[in-house]
C-alpha positions in Angstrom: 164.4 37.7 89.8 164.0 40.5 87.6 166.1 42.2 85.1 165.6 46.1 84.2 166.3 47.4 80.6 166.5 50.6 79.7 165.7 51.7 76.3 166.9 55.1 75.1 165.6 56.5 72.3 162.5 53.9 73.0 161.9 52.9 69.6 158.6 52.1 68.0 158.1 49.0 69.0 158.8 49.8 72.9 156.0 52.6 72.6 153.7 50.0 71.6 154.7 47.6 74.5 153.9 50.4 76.6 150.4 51.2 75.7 149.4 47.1 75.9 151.0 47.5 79.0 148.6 50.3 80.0 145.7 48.9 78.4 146.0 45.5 80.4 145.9 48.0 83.2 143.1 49.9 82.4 140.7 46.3 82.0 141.4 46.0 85.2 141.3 49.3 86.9 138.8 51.0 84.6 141.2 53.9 84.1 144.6 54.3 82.4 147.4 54.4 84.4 149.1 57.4 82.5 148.0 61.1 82.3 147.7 63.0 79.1 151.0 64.6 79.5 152.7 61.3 79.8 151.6 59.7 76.8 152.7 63.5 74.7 155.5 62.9 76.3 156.0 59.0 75.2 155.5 60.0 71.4 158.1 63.0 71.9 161.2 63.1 70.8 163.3 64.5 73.6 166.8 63.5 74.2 166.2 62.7 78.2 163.4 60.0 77.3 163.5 56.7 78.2 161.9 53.3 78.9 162.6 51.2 81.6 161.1 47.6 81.4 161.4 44.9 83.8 161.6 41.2 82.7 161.8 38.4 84.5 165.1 36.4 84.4 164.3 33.2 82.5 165.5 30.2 83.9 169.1 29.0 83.3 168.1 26.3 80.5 165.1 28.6 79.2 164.8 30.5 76.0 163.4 33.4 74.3 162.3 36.6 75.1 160.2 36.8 79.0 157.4 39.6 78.4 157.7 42.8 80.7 156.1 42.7 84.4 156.1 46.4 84.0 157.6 49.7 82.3 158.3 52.9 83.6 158.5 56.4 81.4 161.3 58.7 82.4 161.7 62.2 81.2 165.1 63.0 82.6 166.2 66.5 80.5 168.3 68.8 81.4 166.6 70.4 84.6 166.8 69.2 88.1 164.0 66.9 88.0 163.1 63.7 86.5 159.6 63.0 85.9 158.1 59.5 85.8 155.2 56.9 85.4 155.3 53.5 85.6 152.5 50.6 84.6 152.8 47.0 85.8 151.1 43.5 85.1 147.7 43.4 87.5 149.2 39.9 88.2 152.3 41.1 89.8 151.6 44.2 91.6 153.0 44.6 95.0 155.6 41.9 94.1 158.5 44.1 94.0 158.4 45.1 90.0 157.9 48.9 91.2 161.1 49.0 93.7 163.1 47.3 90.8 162.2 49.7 88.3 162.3 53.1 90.5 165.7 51.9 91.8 166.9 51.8 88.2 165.5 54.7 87.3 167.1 56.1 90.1 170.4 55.6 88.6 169.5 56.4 85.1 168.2 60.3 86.2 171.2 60.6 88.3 173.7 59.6 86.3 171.8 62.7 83.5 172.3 65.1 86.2 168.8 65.4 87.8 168.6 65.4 91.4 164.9 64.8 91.8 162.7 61.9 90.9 159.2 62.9 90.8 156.4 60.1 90.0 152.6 60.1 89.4 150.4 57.7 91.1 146.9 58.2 89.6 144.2 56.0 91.3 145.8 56.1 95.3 144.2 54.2 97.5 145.4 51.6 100.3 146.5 49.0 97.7 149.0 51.3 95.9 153.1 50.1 97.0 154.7 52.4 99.2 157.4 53.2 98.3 160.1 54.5 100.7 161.5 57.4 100.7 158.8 58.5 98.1 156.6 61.1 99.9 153.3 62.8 99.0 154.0 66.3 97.4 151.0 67.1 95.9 147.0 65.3 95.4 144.7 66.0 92.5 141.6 65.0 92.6 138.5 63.9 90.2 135.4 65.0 90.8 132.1 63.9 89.7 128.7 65.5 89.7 125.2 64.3 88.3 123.5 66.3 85.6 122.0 68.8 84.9 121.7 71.3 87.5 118.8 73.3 88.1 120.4 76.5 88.6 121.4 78.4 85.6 124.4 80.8 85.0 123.7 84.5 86.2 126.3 86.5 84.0 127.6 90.2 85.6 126.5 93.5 83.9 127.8 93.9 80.4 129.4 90.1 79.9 129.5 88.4 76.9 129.8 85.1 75.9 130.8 83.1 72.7 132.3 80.3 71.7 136.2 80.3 70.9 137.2 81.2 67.1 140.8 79.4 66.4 143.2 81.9 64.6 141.4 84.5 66.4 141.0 84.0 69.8 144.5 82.2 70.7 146.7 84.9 72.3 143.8 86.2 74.1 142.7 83.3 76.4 146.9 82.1 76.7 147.5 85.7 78.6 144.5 85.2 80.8 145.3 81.7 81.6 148.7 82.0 81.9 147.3 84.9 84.5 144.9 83.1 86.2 147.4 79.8 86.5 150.9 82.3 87.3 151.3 79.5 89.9 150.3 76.4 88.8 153.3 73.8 87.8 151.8 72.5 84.2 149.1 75.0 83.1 150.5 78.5 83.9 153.2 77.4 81.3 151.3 77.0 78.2 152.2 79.0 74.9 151.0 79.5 71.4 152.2 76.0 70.3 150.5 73.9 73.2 147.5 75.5 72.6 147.9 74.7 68.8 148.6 71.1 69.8 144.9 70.9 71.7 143.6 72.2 68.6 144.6 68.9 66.4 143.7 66.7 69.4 140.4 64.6 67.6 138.3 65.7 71.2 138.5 69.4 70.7 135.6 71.2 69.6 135.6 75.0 70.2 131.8 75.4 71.0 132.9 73.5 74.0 135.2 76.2 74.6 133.5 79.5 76.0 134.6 82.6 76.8 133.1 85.5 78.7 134.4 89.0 77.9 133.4 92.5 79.4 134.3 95.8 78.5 138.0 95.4 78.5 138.2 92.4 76.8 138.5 88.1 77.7 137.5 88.1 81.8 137.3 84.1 81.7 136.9 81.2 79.7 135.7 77.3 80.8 137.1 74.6 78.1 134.9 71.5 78.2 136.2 68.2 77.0 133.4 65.1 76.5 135.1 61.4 77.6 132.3 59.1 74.9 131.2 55.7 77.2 133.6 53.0 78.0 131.7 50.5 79.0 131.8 48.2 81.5 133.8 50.8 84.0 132.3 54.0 82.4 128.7 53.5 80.9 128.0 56.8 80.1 129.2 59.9 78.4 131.4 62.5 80.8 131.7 66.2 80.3 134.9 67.3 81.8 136.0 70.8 82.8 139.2 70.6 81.0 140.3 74.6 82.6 138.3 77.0 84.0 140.5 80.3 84.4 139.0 83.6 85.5 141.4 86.8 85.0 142.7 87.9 88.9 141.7 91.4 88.5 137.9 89.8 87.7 138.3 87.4 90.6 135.3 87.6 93.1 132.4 88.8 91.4 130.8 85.5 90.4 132.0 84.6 87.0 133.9 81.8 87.8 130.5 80.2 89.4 128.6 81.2 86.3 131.1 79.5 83.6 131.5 76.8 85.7 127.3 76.0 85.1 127.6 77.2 81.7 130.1 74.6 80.7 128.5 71.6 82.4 125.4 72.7 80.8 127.1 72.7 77.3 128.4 68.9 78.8 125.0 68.0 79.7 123.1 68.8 76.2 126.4 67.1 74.3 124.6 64.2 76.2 127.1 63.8 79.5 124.8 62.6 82.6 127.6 63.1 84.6 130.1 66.5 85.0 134.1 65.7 86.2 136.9 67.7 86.8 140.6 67.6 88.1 141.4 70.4 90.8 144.7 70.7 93.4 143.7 69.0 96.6 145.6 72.3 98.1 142.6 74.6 95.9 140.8 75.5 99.3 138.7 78.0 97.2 138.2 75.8 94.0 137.5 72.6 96.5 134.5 74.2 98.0 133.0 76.0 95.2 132.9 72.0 93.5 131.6 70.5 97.3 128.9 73.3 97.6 127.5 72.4 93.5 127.5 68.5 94.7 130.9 67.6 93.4 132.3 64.2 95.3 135.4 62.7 95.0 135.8 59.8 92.9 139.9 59.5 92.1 142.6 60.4 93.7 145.9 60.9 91.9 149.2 61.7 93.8 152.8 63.2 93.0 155.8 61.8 94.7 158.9 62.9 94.9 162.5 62.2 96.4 166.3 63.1 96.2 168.3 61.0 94.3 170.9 60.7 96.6 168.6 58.6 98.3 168.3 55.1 98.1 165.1 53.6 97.7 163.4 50.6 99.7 160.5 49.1 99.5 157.9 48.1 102.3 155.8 46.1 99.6 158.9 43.7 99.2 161.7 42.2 96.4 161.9 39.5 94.1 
């Protein structure tokens, strides 16, 4: 059986127990089992944040401390939804641990007045739990492509294009993202402080940021982010397209297409064989502009959601 504790504020050592957690994971998958976001969120202090961690119930005559068969993160502020992840042991996967620990986060985000859970799956495929009454709301996919290509950026009459300058460039490419991204649930949000944040992260290097300008100023930008080897389930170096954003009004004339090749080429002579990218299963346009340069799937990553009123049950079974 299996006992759920839920630590709130997670102290040090509970941050620590997550990330063995997700490394035990990661041996085993080859990939981590939490998003950037989630591990900004784990070292946040925000009031709604907690860690749920199930142990196993030691036996009547036992003693000590059991270690965790899994964790989940929970965001639950004060807005409607709750946002979660959750990690468990390789070794007992599909054993219930999920059920038990959505069930009690369940509770948790209810009782804090959400009325949504919402929970990232990264890595879907026909081994993941299914969870009822979870449903798909959203897919993201990675995408990979070889390097280099052969074609080479063709740039519209009078663009420019530099690298990004921080204290200079800032406010510039946030209005044109937050443009180009008006939609989008994470990066049409971002403001002078998260871009500040990128700018202490130890992967950012602004010659891997470029941005094309024409005569009335920033018409697009592609941010590259290289991934070093991680050997044995990633031998070689990965140049990522971290966000391509093109201004609306300078939509459809190419330039998207042309950053795009002039960031994997900046990927490709950092020494990345390989170009990847995340992109909205729902993109059609974005989809097939990657399919037509050779892009293939490689991940899929999923958002689930439910209401809280509901109860949950799992079809992967309890302990």
């Amino acid at each position: 059986m299996l006992d759920v504790r839920v630590r709130r504020p997670p102290a040090p050592e509970d941050r620590a127990l997550v990330r063995a957690l997700a490394a035990e994971a990661e041996r085993r998958d080859g990939y981590s089992p939490f998003g950037d976001d989630l591990w900004r969120t784990l070292e946040a202090d925000r009031p709604g944040l907690a860690v749920l961690f199930a142990h196993e119930r030691p036996p009547q005559d036992g003693n000590g401390e059991t270690e965790p068969a899994g964790a989940l993160v929970l965001d639950a502020d004060a807005s409607m939804r709750a946002r979660a992840a959750l990690v468990v042991r390789p070794s007992r996967r599909g054993t219930g641990v999920e059920a038990h620990l959505l069930e009690a986060a369940r509770a948790d985000a209810s009782s804090r007045g959400a009325r949504r859970l919402q929970l990232w799956v990264l890595g879907v495929d026909d081994q993941t739990p299914v969870l009822d009454p979870l449903t798909p709301e959203r897919e993201l996919w990675q995408m990979r492509v070889p390097l280099p290509f052969a074609e080479v950026p063709r740039w519209g009459p009078g663009i420019e294009v530099r690298s990004f300058e921080i204290g200079r460039d800032e406010d510039a490419w946030l209005e044109v993202n937050n443009r180009a991204f008006g939609a989008h649930p994470e990066q049409g949000r971002w403001d002078l402080a998260t871009i500040r944040a990128r700018e202490t992260e130890d992967w950012f290097d602004p010659t891997g940021l470029l941005l094309a300008f024409d005569a009335d100023g920033l018409a697009g930008s592609i941010w590259m982010r290289m991934h070093p080897p991680a050997p044995p389930h990633e031998p070689h170096t990965r140049g990522e397209v971290y966000v391509l954003a093109v201004d609306p009004g300078r939509q459809g004339q190419g330039l998207g297409h042309a950053l795009l090749l002039a960031g994997l080429d900046h990927g490709y002579r950092r020494g990345a064989p390989v170009g990847m990218l995340y992109v909205d299963a729902a993109n059609a346009p974005a989809t097939a502009l990657y399919r037509s340069l050779g892009f293939v799937v490689s991940r899929v990553d999923a958002l689930y959601g439910c209401p809280l009123e509901t109860p949950l049950d799992s079809r992967g079974g309890t302990t």
